[in-house]
C-alpha positions in Angstrom: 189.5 -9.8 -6.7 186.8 -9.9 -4.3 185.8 -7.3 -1.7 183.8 -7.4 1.7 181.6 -5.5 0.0 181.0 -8.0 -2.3 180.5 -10.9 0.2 178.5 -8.8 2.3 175.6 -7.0 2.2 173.1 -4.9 4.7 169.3 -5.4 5.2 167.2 -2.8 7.4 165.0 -5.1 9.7 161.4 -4.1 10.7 162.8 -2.4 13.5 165.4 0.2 11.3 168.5 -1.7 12.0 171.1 -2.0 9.6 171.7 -6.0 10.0 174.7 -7.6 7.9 173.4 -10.6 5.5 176.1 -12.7 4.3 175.9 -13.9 0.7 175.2 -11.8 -2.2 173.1 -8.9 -3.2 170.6 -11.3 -4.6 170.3 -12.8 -1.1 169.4 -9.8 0.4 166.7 -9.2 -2.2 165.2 -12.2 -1.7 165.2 -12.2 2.0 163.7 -8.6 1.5 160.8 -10.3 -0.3 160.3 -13.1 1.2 159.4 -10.9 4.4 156.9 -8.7 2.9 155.8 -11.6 1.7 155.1 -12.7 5.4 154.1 -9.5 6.6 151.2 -9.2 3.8 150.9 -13.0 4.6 149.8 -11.7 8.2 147.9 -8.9 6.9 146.0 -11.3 4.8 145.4 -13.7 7.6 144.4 -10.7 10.4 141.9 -9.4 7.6 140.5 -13.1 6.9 140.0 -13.4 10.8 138.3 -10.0 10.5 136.1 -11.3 7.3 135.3 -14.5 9.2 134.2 -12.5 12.3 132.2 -10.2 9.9 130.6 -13.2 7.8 129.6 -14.8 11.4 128.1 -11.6 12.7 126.2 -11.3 9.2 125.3 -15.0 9.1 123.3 -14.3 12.7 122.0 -11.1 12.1 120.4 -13.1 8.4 119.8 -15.7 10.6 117.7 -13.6 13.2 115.9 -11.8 10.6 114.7 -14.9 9.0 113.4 -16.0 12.0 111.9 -12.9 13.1 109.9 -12.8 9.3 108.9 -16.2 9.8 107.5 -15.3 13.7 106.3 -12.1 11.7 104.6 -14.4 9.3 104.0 -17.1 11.6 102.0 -14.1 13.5 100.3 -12.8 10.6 98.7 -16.2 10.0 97.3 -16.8 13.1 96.1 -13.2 13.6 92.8 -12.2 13.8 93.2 -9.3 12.3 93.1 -9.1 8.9 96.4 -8.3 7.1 96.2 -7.1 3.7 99.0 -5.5 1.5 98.3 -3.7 -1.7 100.1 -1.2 -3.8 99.6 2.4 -3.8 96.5 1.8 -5.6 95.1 -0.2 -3.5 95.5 -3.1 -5.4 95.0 -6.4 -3.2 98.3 -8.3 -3.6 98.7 -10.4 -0.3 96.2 -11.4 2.8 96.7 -13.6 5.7 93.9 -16.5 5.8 92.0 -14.0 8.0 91.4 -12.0 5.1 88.5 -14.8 4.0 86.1 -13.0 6.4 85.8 -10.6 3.5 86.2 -13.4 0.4 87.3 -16.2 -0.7 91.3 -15.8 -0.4 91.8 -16.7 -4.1 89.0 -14.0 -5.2 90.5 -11.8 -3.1 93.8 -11.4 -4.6 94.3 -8.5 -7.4 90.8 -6.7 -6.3 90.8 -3.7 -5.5 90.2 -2.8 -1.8 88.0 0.0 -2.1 85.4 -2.2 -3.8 84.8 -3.7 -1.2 84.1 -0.3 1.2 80.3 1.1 1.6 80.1 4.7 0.1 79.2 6.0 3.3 82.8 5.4 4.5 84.9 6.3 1.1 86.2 9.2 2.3 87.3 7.7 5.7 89.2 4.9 3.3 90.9 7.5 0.6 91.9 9.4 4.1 93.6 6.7 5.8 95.2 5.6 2.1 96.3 9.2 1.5 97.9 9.8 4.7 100.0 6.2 4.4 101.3 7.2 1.4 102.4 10.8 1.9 103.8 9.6 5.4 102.1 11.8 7.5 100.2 11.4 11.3 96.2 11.2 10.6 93.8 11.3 13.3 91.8 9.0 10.4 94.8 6.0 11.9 92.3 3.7 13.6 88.6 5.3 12.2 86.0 2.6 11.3 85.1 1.7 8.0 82.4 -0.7 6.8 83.5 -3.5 4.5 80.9 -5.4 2.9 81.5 -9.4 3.2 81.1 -11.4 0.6 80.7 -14.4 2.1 78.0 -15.7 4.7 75.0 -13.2 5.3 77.0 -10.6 3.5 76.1 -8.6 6.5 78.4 -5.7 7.0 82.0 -6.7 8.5 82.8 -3.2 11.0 87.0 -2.8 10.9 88.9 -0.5 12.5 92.1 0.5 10.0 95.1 1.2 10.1 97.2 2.0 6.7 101.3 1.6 6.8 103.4 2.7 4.6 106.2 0.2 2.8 109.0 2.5 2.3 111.3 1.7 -0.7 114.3 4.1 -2.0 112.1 7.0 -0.9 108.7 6.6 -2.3 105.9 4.1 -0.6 105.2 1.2 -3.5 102.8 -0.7 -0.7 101.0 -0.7 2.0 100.3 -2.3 4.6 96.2 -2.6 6.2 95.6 -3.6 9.3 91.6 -4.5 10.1 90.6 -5.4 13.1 87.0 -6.9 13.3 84.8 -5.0 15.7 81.6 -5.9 14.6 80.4 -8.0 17.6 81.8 -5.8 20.0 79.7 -2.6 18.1 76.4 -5.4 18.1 77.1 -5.8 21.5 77.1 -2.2 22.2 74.2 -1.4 19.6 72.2 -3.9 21.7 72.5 -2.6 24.7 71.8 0.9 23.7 68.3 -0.8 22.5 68.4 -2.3 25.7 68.9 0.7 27.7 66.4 3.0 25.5 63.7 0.0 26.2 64.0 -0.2 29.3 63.9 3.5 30.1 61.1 4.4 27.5 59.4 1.3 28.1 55.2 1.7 29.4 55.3 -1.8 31.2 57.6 -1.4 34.3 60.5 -3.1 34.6 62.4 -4.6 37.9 65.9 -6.2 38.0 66.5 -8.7 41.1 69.1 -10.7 42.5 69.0 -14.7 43.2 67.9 -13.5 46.7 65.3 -11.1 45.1 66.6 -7.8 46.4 65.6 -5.0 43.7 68.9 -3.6 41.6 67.4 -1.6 39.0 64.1 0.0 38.1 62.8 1.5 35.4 61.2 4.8 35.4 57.6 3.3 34.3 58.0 1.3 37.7 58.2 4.5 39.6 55.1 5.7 37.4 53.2 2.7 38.2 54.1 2.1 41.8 54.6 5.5 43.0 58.3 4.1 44.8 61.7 6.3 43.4 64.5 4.1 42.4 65.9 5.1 45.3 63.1 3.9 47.6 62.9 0.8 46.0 66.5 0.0 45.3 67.7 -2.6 48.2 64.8 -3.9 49.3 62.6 -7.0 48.3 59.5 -7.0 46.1 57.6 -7.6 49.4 57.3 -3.8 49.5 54.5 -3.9 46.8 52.6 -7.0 48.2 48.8 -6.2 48.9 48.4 -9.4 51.0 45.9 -10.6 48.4 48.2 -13.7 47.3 48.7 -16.1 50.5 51.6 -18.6 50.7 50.6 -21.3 48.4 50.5 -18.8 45.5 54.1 -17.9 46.1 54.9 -21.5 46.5 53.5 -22.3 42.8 55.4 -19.1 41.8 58.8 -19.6 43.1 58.4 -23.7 41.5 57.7 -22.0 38.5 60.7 -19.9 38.0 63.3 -22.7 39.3 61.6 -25.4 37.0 60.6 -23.2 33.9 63.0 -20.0 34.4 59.5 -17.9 33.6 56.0 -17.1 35.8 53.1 -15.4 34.0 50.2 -14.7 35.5 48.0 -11.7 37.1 48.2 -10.5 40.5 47.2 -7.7 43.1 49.8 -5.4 44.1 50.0 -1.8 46.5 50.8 1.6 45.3 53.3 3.7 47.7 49.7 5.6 48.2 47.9 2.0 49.1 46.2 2.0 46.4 45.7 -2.1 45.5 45.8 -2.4 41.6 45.7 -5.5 39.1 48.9 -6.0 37.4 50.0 -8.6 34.7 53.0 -9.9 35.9 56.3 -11.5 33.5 58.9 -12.9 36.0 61.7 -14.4 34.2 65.6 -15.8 35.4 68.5 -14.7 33.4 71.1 -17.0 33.2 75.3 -16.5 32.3 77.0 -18.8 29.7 76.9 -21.8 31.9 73.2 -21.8 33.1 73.6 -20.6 36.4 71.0 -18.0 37.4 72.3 -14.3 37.7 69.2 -12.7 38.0 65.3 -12.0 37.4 63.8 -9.4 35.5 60.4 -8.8 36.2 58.3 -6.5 33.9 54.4 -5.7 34.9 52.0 -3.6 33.3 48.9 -1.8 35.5 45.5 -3.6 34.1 43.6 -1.0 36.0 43.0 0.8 32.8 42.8 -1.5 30.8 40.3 -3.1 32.9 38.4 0.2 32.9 38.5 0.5 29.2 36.9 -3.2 29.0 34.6 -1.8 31.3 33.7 1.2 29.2 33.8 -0.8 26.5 31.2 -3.3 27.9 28.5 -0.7 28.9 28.9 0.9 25.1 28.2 -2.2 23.6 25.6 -2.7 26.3 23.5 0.4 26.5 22.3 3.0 24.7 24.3 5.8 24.1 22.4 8.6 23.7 19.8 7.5 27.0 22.0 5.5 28.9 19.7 2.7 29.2 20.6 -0.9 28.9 20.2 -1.4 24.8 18.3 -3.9 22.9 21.3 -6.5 22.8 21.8 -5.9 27.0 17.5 -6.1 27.2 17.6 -9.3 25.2 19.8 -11.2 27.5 17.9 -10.1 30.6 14.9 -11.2 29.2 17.1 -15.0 28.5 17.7 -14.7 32.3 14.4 -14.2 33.6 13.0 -17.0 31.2 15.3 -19.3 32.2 15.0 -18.1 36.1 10.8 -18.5 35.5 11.3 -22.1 33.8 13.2 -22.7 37.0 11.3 -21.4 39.9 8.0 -20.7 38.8 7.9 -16.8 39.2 6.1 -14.8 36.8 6.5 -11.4 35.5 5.2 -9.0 32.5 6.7 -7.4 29.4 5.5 -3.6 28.7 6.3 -2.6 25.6 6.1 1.5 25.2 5.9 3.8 22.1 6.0 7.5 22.6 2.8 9.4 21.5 3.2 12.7 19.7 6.8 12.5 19.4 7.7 12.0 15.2 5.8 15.9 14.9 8.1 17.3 17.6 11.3 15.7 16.0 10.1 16.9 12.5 9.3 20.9 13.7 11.7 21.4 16.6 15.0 19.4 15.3 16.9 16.2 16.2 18.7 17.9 18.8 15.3 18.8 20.8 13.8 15.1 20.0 17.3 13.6 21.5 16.6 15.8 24.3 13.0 14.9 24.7 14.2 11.1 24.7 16.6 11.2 27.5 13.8 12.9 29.5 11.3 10.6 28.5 13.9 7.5 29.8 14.8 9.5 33.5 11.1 10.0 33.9 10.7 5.8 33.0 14.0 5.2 35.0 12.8 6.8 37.5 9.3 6.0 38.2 9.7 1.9 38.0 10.8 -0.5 40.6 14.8 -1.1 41.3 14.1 -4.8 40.4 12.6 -3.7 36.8 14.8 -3.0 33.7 14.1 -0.3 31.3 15.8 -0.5 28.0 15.6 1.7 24.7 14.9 -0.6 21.6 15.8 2.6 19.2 13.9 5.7 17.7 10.9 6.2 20.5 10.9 2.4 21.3 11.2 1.4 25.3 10.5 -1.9 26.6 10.5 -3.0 30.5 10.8 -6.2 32.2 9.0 -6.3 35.6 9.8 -9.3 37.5 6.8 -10.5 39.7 4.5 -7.7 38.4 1.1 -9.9 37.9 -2.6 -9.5 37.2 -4.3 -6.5 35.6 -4.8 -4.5 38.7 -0.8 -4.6 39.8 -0.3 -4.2 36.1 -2.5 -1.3 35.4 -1.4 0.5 38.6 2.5 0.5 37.1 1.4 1.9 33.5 -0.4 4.5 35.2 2.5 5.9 37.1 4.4 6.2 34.0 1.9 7.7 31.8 1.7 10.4 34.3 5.0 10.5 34.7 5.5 11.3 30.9 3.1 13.0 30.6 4.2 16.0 32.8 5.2 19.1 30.4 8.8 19.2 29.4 10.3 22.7 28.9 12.8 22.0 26.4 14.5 24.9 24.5 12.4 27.7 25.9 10.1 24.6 24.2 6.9 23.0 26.2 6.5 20.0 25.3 3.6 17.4 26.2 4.3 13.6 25.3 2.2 10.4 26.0 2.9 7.0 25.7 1.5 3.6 24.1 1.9 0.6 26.8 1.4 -2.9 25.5 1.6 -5.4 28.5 1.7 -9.3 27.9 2.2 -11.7 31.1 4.9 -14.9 31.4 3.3 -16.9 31.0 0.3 -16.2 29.9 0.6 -14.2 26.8 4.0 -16.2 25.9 6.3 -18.9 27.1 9.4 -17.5 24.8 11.2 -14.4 24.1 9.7 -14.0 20.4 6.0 -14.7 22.0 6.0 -12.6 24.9 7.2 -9.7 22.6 5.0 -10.4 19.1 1.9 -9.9 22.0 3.3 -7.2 23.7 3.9 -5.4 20.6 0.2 -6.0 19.4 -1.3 -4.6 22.9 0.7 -1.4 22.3 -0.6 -1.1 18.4 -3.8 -1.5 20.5 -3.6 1.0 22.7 -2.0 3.2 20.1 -5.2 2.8 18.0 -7.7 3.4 20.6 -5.8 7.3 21.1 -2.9 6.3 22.8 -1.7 7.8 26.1 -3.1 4.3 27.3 -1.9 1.0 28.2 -3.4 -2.3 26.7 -2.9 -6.0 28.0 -2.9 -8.9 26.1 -4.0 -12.1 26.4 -4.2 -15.4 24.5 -7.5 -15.3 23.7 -8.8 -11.4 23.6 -7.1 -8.3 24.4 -7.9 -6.3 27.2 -7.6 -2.6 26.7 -7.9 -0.3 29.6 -8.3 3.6 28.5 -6.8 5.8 31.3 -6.7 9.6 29.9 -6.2 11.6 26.7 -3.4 13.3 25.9 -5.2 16.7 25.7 
């Protein structure tokens, strides 16, 4: 016989209430499970919803670092820096096409990156590798180091570097270079250190213009030269130099130059801050940007005055004798060119004396060279000094004058000349605490007379003196074509 407790059973709801289920037991099992069974069911789905939302959030973030390594690589290829990444040896394993400023990418690859540093900068290298590895801050983080290239010249490639470490569960199995070419930018600067130390040590001086030619710069061999500061000459126009010696159609021809050619070269006349007027040669030339337009001129100069001078000196060494002063055999020789070619021309005559110096090997030989040197260079003042201004006395060497006497004609005019000087030489010369008495051989032969050429005029002058030497010297001898006229005026005695 049945029961109500067999017909009826209880079931405690989610929310603790005892609710009557009618039916068996079994019934009220199964309703028991099949609400787990929907409460897990709505675990499950709440915790799909949450997996989704997860799987979403990773599928972005995947998706934003996929995108950020391909702009990372996207970067690293079009860099130009290099980017290299080797292991903790240094072992090339990767490099971004930048890379072939150093080699050929696939020769590159599994070198080692040290081979490729000069010696000089090793240390600099194994610092910044060091430092990557064991993590730590280095003031070597951007240092330069020299790589040697090779490809191109081969030239050095200048880098500054930067080593960062690849961190993997706690140790550093890469790293990652960064070199940055600064070679052109160090040129540059090399360059104009050159630039600067030339134009500051330079002897020529140097002025820097605008287009409208208003001085910017000056060197300090400008100063040197001209006298002006930099600060007296900065701001104003060339015109402050100008000696007034170049009129208006020079500048015409130089300002043409410098727009058609860029460049003017040439020697002028410019004025010292003291007004001094000095010879310059001049450079002017136009310094143009990338595009061609004009920026500025540079004019550099250098004072010819001494140079000038030393052509000068130079001229009268090669010219005259050195130890008398007198015009030499070379300077005597083209006078005596002139005067033909001036006779030939106008018909004026004139005579060649040709002089030997009696007496003089003995005083060389007992008293010294230095007293003979002495007695020579008063032997030519007392010549020098006794002939006309118009007449040119000239040292052949050894005791050997010679003078040219333009318009001196006839025996009488003649005689009267080679008198004067063998009085003049022979007063006594007190040389050394040394009194010395010289004479003197004159051999005279006439244009044209005695010769109508230079070899003539001096083969018979030279055999008149060798004349007059033989008859006892301290005498003068003429010559003419057909006999030789000796006239005996004293005796050394």
């Amino acid at each position: 016989m049945s029961t109500e407790s067999d017909t009826l059973d209880t079931a405690l709801p989610a929310d603790g209430q005892a609710v009557r289920l009618p039916g068996s037991a079994r019934s009220a099992t199964l309703h028991d499970q099949l609400y787990r069974y929907a409460e897990d069911l709505q675990q499950m789905v709440e915790r799909n919803g949450e997996l989704e939302a997860h799987y979403e959030a990773l599928r972005e973030s995947s998706d934003r670092l996929l995108e950020s390594r391909e702009e990372l690589e996207k970067l690293m290829r079009s860099s130009r820096d290099i980017h290299l990444i080797t292991d903790a040896s240094g072992t090339i394993l990767q490099s971004n096409p930048a890379g072939a400023a150093l080699a050929p990418l696939s020769q590159l690859l599994g070198r080692q990156l040290n081979e490729l540093v000069f010696p000089s900068h090793h240390d600099t290298f194994l610092a910044l590798q060091s430092n990557a590895i064991e993590s730590k801050e280095s003031p070597e983080q951007g240092h330069e180091i020299h790589l040697r290239r090779e490809t191109g010249s081969g030239s050095p490639l200048i880098v500054t570097a930067q080593a960062l470490a690849v961190s993997k569960d706690g140790y550093v199995p890469y790293l990652h270079w960064i070199l940055r070419d600064v070679t052109a930018l160090r040129e540059n600067e090399f360059e104009n250190q050159i630039s600067s130390m030339v134009f500051k040590s330079a002897d020529e001086g140097v002025m820097i213009t605008d287009i409208e030619g208003i001085i910017l710069a000056v060197n300090p061999a400008f100063s040197r030269i001209t006298g002006y500061s930099a600060e007296e000459a900065i701001g104003h126009s060339p015109r402050l130099l100008s000696s007034g010696m170049q009129d208006a159609a020079f500048y015409a021809d130089f300002w043409r130059a410098l727009r058609e050619n860029g460049r003017w070269q040439g020697e002028i006349s410019n004025r010292k801050k003291n007004g001094e007027v000095y010879p310059e040669w001049l450079t002017v030339s136009a310094a143009r940007d990338v595009d061609g337009s004009i920026l500025s001129y540079i004019a550099v100069f250098s004072d010819l005055s001494r140079l000038l001078r030393a052509e000068k000196r130079l001229s009268y060494l090669a010219h005259h004798d050195t130890l008398t002063g007198l015009p030499n055999r070379l300077l005597f020789q083209d006078r005596l060119a002139q005067m033909l070619a001036q006779a030939k021309r106008s018909g004026v005559q004139f005579t060649l004396i040709f002089i030997d110096l009696d007496h003089f090997k003995p005083i060389n030989d007992t008293l010294g060279h230095a007293v003979g040197d002495h007695v020579l260079q008063e032997a030519a003042k007392r010549l020098a000094r006794t002939v006309r201004e118009c007449d040119t006395v000239a040292r052949l060497g050894g005791d050997e004058f010679v003078i040219l006497a333009p318009g001196l004609v006839g025996e009488m005019n003649i005689g009267s000349l080679c008198s004067k000087l063998i009085d003049a030489l022979g007063q006594p010369m007190l040389i050394e605490e040394n009194e010395i008495f010289l004479g003197g051989s004159f051999g005279c032969a006439e244009y044209p007379f005695d010769g109508e050429d230079e070899v003539a005029l001096l083969k018979n002058a030279d055999a008149a003196m060798y004349r007059a030497k033989a008859a006892g010297g301290n005498g003068y001898a003429i010559h003419h074509t057909k006999n030789i006229s000796l006239l005996k005026l004293k005796e050394h005695g």
